[in-house]
N, CA, C, O and CB atoms as a CASP TS submission, in Angstrom:
PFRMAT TS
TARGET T0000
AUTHOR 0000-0000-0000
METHOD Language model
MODEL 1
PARENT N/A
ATOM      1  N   UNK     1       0.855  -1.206   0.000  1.00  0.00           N
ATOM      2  CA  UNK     1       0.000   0.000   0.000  1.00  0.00           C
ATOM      3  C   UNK     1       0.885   1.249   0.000  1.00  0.00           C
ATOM      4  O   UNK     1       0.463   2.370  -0.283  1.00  0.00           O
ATOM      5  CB  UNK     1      -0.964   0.010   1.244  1.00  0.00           C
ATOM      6  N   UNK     2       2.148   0.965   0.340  1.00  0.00           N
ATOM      7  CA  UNK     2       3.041   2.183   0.389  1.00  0.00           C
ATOM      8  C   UNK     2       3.565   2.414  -1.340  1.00  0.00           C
ATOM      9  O   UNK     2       3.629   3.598  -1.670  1.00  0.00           O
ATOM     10  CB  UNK     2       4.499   1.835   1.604  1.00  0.00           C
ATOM     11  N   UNK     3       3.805   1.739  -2.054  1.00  0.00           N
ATOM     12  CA  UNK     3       4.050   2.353  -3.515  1.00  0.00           C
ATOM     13  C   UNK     3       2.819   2.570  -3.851  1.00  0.00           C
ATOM     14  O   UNK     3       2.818   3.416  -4.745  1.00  0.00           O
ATOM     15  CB  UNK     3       4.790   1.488  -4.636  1.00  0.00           C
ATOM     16  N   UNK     4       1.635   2.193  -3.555  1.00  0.00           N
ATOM     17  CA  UNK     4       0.770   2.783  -4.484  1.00  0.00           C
ATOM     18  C   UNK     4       0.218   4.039  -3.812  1.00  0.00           C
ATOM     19  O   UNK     4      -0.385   4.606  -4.723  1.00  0.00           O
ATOM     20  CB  UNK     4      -0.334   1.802  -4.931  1.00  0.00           C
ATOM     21  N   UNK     5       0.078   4.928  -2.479  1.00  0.00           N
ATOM     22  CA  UNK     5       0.482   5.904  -2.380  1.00  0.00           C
ATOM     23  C   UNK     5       1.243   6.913  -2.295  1.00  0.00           C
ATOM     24  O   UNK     5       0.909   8.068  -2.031  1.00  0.00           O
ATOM     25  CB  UNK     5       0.311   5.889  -2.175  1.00  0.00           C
ATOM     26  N   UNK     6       2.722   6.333  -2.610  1.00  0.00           N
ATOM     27  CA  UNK     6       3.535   7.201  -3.385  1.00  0.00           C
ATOM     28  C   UNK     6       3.162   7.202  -4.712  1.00  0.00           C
ATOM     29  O   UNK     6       3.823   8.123  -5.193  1.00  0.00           O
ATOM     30  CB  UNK     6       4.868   6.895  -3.297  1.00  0.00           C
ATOM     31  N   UNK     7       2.486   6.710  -5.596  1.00  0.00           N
ATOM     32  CA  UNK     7       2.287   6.941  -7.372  1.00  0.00           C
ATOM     33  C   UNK     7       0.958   8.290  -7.291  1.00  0.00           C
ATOM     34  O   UNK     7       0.760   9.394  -7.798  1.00  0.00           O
ATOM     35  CB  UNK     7       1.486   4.959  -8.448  1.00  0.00           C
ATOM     36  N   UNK     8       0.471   7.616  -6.590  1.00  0.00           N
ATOM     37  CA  UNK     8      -0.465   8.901  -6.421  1.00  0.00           C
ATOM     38  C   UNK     8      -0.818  10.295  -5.933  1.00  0.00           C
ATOM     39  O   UNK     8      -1.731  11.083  -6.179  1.00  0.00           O
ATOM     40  CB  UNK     8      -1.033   8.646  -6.093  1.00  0.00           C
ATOM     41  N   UNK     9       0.784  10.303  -4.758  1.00  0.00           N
ATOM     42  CA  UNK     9       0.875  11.466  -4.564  1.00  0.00           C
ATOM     43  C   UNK     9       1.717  11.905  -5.853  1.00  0.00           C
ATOM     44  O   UNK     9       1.148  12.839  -6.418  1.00  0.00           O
ATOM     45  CB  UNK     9       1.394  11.726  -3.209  1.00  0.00           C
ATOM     46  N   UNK    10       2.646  11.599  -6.351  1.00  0.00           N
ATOM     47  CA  UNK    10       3.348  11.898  -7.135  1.00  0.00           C
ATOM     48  C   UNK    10       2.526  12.594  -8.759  1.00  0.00           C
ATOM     49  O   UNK    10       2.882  13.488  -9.526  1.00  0.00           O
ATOM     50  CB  UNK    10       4.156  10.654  -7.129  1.00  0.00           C
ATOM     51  N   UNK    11       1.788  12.026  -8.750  1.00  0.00           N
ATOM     52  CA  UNK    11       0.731  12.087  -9.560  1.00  0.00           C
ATOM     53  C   UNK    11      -0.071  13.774  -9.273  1.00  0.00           C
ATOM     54  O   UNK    11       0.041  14.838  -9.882  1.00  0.00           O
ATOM     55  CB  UNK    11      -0.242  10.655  -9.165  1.00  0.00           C
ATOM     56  N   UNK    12      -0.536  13.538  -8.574  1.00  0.00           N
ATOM     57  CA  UNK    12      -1.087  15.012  -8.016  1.00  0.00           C
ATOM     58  C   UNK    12       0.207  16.422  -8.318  1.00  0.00           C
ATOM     59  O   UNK    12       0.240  17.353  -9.123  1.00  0.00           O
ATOM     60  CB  UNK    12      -1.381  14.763  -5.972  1.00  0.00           C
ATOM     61  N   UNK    13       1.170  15.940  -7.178  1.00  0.00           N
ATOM     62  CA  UNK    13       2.238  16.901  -7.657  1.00  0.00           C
ATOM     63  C   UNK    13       2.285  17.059  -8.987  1.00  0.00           C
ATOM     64  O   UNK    13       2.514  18.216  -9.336  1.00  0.00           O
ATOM     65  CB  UNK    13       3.521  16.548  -7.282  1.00  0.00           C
ATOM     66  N   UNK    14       2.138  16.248  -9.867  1.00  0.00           N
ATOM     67  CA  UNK    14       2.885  16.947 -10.859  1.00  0.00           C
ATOM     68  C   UNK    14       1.446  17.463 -11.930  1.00  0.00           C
ATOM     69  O   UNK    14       1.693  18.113 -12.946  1.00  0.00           O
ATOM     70  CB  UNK    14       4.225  15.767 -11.654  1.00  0.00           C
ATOM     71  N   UNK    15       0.302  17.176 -11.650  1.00  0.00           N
ATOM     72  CA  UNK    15      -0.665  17.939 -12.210  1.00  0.00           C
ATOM     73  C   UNK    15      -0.819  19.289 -11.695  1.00  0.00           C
ATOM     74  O   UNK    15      -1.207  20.270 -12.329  1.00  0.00           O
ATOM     75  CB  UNK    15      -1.800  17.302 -12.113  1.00  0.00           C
ATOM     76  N   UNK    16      -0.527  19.238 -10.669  1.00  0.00           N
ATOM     77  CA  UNK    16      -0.894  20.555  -9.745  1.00  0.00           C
ATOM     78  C   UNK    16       0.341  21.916 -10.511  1.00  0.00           C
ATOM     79  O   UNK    16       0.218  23.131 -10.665  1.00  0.00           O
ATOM     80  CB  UNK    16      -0.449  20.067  -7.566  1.00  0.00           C
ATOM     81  N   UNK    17       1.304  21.077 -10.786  1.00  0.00           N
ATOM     82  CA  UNK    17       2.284  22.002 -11.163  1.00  0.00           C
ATOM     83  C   UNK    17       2.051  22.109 -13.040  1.00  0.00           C
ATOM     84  O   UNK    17       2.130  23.261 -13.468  1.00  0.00           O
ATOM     85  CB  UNK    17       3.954  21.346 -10.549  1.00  0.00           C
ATOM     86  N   UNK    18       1.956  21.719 -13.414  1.00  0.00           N
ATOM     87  CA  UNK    18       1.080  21.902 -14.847  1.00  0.00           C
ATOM     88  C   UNK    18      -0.092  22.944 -15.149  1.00  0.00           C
ATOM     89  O   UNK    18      -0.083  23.646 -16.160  1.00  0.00           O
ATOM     90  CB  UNK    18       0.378  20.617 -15.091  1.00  0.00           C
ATOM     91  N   UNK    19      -1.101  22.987 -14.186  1.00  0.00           N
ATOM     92  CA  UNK    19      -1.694  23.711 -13.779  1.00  0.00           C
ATOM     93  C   UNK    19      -1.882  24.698 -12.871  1.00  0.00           C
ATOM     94  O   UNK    19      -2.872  25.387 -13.115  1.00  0.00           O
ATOM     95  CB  UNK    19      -2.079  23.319 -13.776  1.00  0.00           C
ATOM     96  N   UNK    20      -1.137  25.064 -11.701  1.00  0.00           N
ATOM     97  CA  UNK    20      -0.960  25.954 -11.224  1.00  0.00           C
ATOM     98  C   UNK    20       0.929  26.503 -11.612  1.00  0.00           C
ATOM     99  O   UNK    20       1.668  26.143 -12.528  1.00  0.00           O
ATOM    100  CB  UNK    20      -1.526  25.596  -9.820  1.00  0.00           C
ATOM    101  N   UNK    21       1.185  27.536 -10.388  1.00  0.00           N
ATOM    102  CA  UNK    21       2.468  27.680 -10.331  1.00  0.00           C
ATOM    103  C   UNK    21       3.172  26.207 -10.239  1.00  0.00           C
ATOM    104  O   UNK    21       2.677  25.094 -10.062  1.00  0.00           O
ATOM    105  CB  UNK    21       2.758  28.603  -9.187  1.00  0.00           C
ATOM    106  N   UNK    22       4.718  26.699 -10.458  1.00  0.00           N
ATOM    107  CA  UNK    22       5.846  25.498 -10.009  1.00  0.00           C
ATOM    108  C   UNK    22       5.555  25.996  -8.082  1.00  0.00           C
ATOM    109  O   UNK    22       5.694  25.074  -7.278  1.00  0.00           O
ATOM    110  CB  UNK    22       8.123  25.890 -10.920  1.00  0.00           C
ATOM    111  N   UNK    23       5.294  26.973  -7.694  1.00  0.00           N
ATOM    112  CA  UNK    23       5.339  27.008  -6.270  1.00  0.00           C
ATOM    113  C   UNK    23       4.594  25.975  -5.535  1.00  0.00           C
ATOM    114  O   UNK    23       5.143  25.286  -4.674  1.00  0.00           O
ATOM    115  CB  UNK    23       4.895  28.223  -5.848  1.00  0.00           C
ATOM    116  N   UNK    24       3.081  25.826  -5.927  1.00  0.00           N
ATOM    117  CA  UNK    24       2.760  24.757  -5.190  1.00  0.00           C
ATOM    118  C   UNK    24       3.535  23.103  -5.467  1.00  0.00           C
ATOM    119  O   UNK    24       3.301  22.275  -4.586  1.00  0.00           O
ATOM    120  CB  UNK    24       1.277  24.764  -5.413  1.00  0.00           C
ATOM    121  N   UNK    25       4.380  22.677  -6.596  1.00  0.00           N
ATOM    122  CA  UNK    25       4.913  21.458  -6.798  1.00  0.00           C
ATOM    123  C   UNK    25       5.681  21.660  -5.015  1.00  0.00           C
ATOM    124  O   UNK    25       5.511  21.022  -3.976  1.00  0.00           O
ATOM    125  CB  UNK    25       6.045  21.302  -8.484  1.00  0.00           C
ATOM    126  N   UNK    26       6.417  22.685  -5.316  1.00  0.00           N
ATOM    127  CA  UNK    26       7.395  22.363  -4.607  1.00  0.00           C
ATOM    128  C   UNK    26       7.085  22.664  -3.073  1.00  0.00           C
ATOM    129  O   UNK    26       7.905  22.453  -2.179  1.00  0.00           O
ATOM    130  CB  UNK    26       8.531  23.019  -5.146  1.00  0.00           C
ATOM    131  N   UNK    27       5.538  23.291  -2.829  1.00  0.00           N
ATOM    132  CA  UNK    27       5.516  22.659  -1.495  1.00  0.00           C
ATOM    133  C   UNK    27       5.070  20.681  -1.354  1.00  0.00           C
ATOM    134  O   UNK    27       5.522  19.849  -0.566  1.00  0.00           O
ATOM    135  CB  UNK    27       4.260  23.713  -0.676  1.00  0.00           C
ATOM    136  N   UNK    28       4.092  20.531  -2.418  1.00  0.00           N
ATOM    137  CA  UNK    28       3.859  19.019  -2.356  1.00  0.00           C
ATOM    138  C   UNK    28       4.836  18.386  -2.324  1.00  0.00           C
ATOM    139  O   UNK    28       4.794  17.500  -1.470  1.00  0.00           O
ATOM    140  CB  UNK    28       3.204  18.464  -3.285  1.00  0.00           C
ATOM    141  N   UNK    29       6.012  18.455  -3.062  1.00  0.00           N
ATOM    142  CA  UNK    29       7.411  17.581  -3.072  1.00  0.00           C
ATOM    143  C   UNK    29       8.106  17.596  -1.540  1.00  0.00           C
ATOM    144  O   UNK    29       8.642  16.613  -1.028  1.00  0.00           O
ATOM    145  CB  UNK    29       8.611  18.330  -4.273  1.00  0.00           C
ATOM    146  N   UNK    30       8.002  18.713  -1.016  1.00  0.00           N
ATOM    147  CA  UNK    30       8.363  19.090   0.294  1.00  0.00           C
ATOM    148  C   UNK    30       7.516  17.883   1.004  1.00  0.00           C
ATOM    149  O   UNK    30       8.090  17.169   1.826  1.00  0.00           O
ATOM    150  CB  UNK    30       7.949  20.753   0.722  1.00  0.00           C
ATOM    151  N   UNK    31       6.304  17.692   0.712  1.00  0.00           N
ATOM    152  CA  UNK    31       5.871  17.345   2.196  1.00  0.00           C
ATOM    153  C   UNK    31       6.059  15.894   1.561  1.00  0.00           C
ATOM    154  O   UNK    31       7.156  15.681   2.076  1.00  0.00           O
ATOM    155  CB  UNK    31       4.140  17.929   2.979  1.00  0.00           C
ATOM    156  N   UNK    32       5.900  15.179   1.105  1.00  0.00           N
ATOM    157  CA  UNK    32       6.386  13.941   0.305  1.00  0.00           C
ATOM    158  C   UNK    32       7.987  14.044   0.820  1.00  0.00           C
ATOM    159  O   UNK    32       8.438  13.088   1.452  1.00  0.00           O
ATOM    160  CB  UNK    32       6.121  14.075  -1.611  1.00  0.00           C
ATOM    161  N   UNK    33       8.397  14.603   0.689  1.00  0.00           N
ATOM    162  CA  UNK    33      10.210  14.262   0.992  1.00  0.00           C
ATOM    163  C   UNK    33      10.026  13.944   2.337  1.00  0.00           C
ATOM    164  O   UNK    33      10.515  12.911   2.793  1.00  0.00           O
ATOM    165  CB  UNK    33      11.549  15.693   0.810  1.00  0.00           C
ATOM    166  N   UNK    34       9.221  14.900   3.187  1.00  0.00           N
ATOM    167  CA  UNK    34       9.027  14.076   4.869  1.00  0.00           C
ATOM    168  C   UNK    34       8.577  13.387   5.028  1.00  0.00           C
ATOM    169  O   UNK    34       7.786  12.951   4.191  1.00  0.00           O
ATOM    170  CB  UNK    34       8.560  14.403   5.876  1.00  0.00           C
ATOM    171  N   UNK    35       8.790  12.735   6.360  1.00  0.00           N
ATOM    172  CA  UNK    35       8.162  10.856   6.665  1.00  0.00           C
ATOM    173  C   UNK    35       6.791  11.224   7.234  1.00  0.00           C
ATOM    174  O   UNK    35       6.009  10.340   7.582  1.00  0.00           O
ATOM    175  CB  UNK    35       9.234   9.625   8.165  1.00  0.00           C
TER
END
């Protein structure tokens, strides 16, 4: 269950940044980089 909610956060990040600023990627990547 842990890779398949990493694909999906990952997933989000990178729509979010397509569509909004690169600013919000890089808070989502932020909180994904923490445990």
């Amino acid at each position: 269950m842990s890779e398949e909610n990493k694909v999906q956060r990952t997933l989000s990040g990178r729509v979010v940044s397509d569509k909004m600023d690169k600013s919000i990627t890089v808070l989502i990547e932020r909180r994904v980089k923490h445990p």
